[in-house]
Backbone bond lengths (Angstrom), bond angles and torsions (degrees), N, CA, C in turn:
res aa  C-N    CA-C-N  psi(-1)  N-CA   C-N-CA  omega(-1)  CA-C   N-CA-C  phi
1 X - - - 1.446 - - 1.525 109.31 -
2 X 1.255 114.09 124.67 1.438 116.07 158.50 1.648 125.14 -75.09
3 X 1.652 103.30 119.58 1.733 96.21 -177.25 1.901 102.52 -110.01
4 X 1.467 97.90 137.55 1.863 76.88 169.23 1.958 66.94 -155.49
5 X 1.706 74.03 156.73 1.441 113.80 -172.48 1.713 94.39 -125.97
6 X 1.341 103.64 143.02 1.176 102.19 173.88 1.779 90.42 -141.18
7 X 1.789 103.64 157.64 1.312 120.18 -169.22 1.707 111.93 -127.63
8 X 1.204 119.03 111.21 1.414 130.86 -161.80 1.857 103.53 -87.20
9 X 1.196 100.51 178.65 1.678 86.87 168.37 1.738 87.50 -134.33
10 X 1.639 104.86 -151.48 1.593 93.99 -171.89 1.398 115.13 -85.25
11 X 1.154 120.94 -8.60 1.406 131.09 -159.91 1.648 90.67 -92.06
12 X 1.425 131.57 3.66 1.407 115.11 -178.40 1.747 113.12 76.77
13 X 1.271 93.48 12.34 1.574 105.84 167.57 1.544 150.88 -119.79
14 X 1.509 105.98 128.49 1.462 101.60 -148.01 1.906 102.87 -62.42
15 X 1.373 89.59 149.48 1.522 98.51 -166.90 2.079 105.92 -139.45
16 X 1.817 87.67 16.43 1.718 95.85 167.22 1.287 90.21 125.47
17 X 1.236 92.79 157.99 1.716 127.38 179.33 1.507 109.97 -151.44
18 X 1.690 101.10 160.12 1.598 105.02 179.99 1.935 84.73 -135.85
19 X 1.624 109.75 133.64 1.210 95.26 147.25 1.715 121.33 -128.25
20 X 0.559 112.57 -167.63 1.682 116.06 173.41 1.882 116.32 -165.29
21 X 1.033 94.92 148.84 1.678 108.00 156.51 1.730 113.14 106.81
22 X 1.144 115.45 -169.10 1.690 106.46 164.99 1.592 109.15 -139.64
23 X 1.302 100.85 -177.96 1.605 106.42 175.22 1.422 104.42 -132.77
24 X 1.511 126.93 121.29 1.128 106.26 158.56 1.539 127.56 -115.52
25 X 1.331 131.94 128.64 1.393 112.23 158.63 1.509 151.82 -5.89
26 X 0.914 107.99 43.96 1.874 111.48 -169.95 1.432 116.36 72.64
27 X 1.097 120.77 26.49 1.740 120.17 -168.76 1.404 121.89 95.75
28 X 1.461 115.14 -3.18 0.799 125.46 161.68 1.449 135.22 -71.10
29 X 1.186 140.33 123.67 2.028 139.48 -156.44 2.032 90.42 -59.83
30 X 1.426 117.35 -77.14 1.743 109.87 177.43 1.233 121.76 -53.79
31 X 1.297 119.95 155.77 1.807 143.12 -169.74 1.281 92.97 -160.43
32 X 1.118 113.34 116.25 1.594 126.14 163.80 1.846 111.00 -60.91
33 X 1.281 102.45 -53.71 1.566 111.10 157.70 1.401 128.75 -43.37
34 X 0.947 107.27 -35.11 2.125 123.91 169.16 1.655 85.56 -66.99
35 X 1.440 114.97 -59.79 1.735 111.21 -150.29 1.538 101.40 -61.61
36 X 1.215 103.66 -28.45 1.629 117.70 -155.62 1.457 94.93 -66.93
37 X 1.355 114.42 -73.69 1.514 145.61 171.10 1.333 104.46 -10.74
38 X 1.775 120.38 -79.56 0.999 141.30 -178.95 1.284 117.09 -50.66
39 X 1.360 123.40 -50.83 1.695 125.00 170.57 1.370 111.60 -48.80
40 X 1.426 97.11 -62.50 1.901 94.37 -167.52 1.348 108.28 -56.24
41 X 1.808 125.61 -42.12 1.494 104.54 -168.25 1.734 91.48 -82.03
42 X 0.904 166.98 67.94 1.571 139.02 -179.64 1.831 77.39 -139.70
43 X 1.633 88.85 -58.86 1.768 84.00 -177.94 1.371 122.48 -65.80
44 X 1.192 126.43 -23.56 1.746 142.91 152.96 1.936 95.72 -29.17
45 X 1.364 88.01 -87.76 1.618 96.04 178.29 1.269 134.25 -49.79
46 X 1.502 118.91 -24.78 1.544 125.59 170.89 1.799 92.02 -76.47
47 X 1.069 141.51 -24.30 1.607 129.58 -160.01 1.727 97.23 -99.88
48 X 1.475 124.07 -21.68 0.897 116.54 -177.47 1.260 111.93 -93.39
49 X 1.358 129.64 -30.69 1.327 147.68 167.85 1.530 119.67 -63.88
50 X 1.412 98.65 -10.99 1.873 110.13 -162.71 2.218 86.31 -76.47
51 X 1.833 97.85 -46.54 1.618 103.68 -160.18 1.610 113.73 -77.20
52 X 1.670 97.92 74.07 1.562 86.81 -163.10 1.558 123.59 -34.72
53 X 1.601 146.23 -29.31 1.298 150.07 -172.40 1.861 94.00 -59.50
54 X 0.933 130.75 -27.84 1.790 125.05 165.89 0.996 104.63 -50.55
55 X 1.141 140.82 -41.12 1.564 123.79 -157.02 1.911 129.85 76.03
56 X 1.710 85.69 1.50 1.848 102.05 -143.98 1.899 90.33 -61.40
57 X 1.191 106.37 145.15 1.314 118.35 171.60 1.004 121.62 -123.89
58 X 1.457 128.61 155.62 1.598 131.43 -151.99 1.441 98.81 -133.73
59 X 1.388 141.04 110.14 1.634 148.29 146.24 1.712 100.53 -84.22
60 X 1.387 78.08 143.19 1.591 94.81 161.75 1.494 112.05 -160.40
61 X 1.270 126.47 78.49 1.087 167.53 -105.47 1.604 101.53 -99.26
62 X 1.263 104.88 -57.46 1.483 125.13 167.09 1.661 113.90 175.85
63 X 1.265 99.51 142.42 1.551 108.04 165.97 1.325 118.92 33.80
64 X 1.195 144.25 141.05 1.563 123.87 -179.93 1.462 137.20 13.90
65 X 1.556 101.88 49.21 1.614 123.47 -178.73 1.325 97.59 -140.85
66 X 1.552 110.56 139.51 1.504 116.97 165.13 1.863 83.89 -140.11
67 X 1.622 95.39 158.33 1.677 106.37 150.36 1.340 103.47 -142.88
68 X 1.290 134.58 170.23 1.390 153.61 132.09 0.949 124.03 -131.17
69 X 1.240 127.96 135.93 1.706 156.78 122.03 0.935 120.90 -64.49
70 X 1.883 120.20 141.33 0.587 110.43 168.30 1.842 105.17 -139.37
71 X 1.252 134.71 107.48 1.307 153.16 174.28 1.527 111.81 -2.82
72 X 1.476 104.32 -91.28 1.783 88.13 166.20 1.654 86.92 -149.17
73 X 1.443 132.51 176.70 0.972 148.76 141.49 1.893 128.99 -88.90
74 X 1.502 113.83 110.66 1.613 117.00 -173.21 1.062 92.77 -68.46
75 X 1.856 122.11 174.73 1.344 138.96 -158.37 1.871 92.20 -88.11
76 X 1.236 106.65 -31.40 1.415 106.99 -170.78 1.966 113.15 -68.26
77 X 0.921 85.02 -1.00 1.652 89.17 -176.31 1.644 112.79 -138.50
78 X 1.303 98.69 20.75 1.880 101.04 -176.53 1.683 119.14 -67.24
79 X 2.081 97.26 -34.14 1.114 109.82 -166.88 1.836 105.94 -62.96
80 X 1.518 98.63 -40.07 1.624 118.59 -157.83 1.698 106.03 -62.97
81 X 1.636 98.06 -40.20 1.464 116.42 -178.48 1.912 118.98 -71.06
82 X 1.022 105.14 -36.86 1.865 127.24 160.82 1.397 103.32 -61.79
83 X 1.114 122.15 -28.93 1.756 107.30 -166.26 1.445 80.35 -94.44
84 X 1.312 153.26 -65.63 1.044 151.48 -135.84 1.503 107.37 -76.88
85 X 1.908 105.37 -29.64 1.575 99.53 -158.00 2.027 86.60 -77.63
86 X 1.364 106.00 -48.01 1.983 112.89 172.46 1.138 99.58 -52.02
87 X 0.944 151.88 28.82 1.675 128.45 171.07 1.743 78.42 -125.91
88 X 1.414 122.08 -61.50 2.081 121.70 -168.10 1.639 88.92 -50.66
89 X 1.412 110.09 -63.90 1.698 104.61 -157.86 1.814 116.89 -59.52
90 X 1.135 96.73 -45.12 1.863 105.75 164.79 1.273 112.21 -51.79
91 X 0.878 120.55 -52.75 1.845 115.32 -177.99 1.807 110.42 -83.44
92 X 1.433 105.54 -41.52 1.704 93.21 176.81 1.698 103.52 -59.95
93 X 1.576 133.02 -28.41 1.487 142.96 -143.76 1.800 79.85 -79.88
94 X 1.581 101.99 -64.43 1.939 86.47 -175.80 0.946 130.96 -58.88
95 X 1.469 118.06 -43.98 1.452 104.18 155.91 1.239 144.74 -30.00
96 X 1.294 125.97 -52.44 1.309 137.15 122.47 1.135 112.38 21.26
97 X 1.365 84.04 -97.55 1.759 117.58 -168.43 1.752 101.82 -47.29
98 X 1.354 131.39 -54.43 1.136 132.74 -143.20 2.376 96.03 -100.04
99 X 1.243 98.73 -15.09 1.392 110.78 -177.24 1.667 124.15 -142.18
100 X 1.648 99.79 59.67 1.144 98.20 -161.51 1.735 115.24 -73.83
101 X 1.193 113.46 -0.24 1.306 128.50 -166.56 1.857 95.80 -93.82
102 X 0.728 125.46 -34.80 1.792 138.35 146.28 0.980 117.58 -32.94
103 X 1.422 96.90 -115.31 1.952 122.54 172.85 0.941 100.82 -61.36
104 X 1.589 113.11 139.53 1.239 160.96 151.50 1.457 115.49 -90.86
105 X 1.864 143.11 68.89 1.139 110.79 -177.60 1.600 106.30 -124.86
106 X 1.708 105.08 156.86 1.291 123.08 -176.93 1.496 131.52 -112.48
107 X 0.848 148.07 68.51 1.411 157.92 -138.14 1.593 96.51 -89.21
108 X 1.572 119.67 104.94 1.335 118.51 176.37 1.795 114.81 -110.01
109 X 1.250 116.47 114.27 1.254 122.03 -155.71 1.803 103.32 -98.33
Protein backbone atom coordinates (compact mmCIF):
# COMPACT_ATOMS: atom_id res chain seq x y z
CA UNK A 1 0.00 0.00 0.00
CA UNK A 2 1.07 3.40 -0.74
CA UNK A 3 0.50 5.95 2.28
CA UNK A 4 1.28 9.75 1.78
CA UNK A 5 0.03 12.38 3.96
CA UNK A 6 0.17 15.64 2.84
CA UNK A 7 0.22 18.96 5.14
CA UNK A 8 -1.62 22.20 3.98
CA UNK A 9 -1.14 25.52 5.69
CA UNK A 10 -4.15 28.01 6.09
CA UNK A 11 -4.14 29.53 2.85
CA UNK A 12 -5.07 25.96 1.32
CA UNK A 13 -1.47 25.54 0.57
CA UNK A 14 0.68 22.69 0.19
CA UNK A 15 3.50 23.18 2.60
CA UNK A 16 5.00 19.26 2.15
CA UNK A 17 4.19 15.83 1.97
CA UNK A 18 5.81 12.45 2.88
CA UNK A 19 4.89 9.38 0.91
CA UNK A 20 6.05 5.92 1.12
CA UNK A 21 5.39 2.34 0.02
CA UNK A 22 4.21 0.62 -3.33
CA UNK A 23 1.22 -0.94 -4.91
CA UNK A 24 1.36 -3.79 -6.86
CA UNK A 25 -1.14 -5.45 -9.11
CA UNK A 26 -1.79 -8.95 -7.84
CA UNK A 27 1.88 -10.05 -8.05
CA UNK A 28 2.30 -8.52 -10.78
CA UNK A 29 5.89 -5.94 -11.08
CA UNK A 30 3.22 -2.72 -12.83
CA UNK A 31 0.33 -0.83 -10.84
CA UNK A 32 -1.18 1.78 -12.70
CA UNK A 33 -1.85 3.23 -9.13
CA UNK A 34 2.08 3.23 -8.37
CA UNK A 35 2.27 5.09 -12.00
CA UNK A 36 -0.51 7.34 -11.06
CA UNK A 37 0.86 8.11 -7.52
CA UNK A 38 4.31 8.78 -8.65
CA UNK A 39 3.47 11.20 -11.60
CA UNK A 40 1.19 13.45 -9.80
CA UNK A 41 3.53 13.97 -6.72
CA UNK A 42 6.98 14.10 -8.82
CA UNK A 43 5.27 16.73 -11.06
CA UNK A 44 3.73 18.44 -7.80
CA UNK A 45 7.39 18.69 -6.68
CA UNK A 46 9.12 19.66 -9.95
CA UNK A 47 6.38 22.84 -10.05
CA UNK A 48 7.06 23.64 -6.59
CA UNK A 49 10.73 23.30 -6.78
CA UNK A 50 10.70 25.08 -10.32
CA UNK A 51 9.74 28.75 -7.93
CA UNK A 52 12.96 29.00 -6.33
CA UNK A 53 11.44 31.84 -3.48
CA UNK A 54 9.59 28.33 -1.91
CA UNK A 55 12.41 27.06 -0.59
CA UNK A 56 10.54 23.62 -1.55
CA UNK A 57 12.89 20.71 -0.95
CA UNK A 58 12.97 17.30 -2.34
CA UNK A 59 14.20 13.90 -0.11
CA UNK A 60 14.11 10.77 -1.50
CA UNK A 61 15.27 8.81 1.11
CA UNK A 62 15.29 5.44 -0.49
CA UNK A 63 13.37 3.32 -2.82
CA UNK A 64 9.68 3.99 -2.51
CA UNK A 65 10.17 7.20 -0.35
CA UNK A 66 9.58 10.73 -1.39
CA UNK A 67 9.28 13.91 1.08
CA UNK A 68 8.75 17.59 0.45
CA UNK A 69 8.94 20.77 2.15
CA UNK A 70 8.22 23.47 1.41
CA UNK A 71 9.72 26.82 3.39
CA UNK A 72 6.98 29.30 3.23
CA UNK A 73 4.82 30.50 0.38
CA UNK A 74 4.80 34.78 -0.42
CA UNK A 75 1.34 36.37 -1.03
CA UNK A 76 2.47 36.81 -4.65
CA UNK A 77 2.37 33.21 -5.43
CA UNK A 78 -0.47 31.86 -3.01
CA UNK A 79 -2.91 31.74 -5.92
CA UNK A 80 -0.30 29.56 -8.21
CA UNK A 81 0.50 27.30 -5.11
CA UNK A 82 -3.56 26.52 -4.29
CA UNK A 83 -4.13 25.57 -7.83
CA UNK A 84 -1.38 23.14 -7.77
CA UNK A 85 -1.91 21.89 -4.10
CA UNK A 86 -6.24 21.19 -5.61
CA UNK A 87 -5.18 19.73 -8.63
CA UNK A 88 -2.30 16.83 -6.28
CA UNK A 89 -5.09 16.54 -3.50
CA UNK A 90 -8.18 16.10 -6.03
CA UNK A 91 -6.61 13.53 -8.01
CA UNK A 92 -4.57 11.67 -5.14
CA UNK A 93 -8.47 12.01 -3.09
CA UNK A 94 -9.97 9.69 -6.15
CA UNK A 95 -7.66 7.54 -6.16
CA UNK A 96 -8.31 6.97 -2.86
CA UNK A 97 -11.66 6.83 -3.27
CA UNK A 98 -11.64 4.39 -6.28
CA UNK A 99 -8.47 2.14 -4.65
CA UNK A 100 -8.74 2.15 -1.21
CA UNK A 101 -6.84 -1.05 -0.76
CA UNK A 102 -3.78 1.05 -2.44
CA UNK A 103 -3.82 4.56 -1.35
CA UNK A 104 -3.52 5.45 1.88
CA UNK A 105 -4.20 9.33 1.96
CA UNK A 106 -4.09 11.95 4.79
CA UNK A 107 -4.88 15.48 4.33
CA UNK A 108 -3.52 17.49 7.43
CA UNK A 109 -5.01 20.95 7.54
Amino acid sequence: MICVSVTLDGDGCLRGFTAGGHSFLRGKDFSPVCAAVSALLRTAAELFVAEDVLGARVSLPEEGKMEVTIAGIPTALTERCRGITDFLVCALARIAAEEPDDLDLKVVQ
